[in-house]
N, C-alpha and C positions, 0 to 999 in steps of 0.2 A: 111309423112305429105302431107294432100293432098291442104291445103290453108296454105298460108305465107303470112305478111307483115310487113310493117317496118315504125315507125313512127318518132319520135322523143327519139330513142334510144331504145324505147321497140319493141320486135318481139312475132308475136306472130301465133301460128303453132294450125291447129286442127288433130286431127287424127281419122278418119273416121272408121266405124265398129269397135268401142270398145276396150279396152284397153288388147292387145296383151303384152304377155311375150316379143318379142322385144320392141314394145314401150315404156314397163313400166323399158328396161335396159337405153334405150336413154336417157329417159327422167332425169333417174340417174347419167347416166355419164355425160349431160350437167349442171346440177347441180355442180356435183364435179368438170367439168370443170371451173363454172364459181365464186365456192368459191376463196374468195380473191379479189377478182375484186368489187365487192360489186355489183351483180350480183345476179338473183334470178331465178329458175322455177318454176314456181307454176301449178295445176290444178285447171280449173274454174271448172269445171263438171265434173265428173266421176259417176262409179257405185261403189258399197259397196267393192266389189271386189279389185279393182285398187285400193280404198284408204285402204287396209290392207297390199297392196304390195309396195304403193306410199303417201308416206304422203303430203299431198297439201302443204303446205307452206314451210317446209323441217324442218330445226331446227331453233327454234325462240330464242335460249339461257338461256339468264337469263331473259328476258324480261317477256317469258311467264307466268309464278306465277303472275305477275304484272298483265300482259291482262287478263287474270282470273281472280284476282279478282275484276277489273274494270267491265268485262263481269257481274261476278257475283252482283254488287252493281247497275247496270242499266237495267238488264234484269234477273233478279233472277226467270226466266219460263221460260228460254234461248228459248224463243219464236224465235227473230230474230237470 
């Protein structure tokens, strides 16, 4: 990571020249470090690549059916 900082409980890391097989394990095992804690990693930006190996948000549970079909009743051209 080549920039860090730290705010008000969120941290937040860029990782420069693109999403490396190490990075995309990091990023995994801080994730699974920080389940339970109520804890999240997410990616802002990636390429198509990294999000086939990295899923951005991680597991959204039962929730997601639900954001779906919100997603889908306000933006039915998932424009945004």
């Amino acid at each position: 990571m080549e920039r860090c900082g730290t705010g008000d409980g969120n941290w937040m890391g860029t990782v420069e020249g693109g999403p490396s097989r190490a990075s995309i394990l990091c990023c995994k095992q801080l994730r699974s470090d920080l389940e339970g804690t109520r804890g999240i990693v997410g990616a802002r930006s990636t390429d198509r690549g990294a999000r086939a190996r990295f899923e951005a948000w991680g597991n959204a549970g039962d929730a997601l059916p639900l954001m779906k079909a919100v997603k889908r009743q306000f933006d039915p051209a998932w424009e945004l």
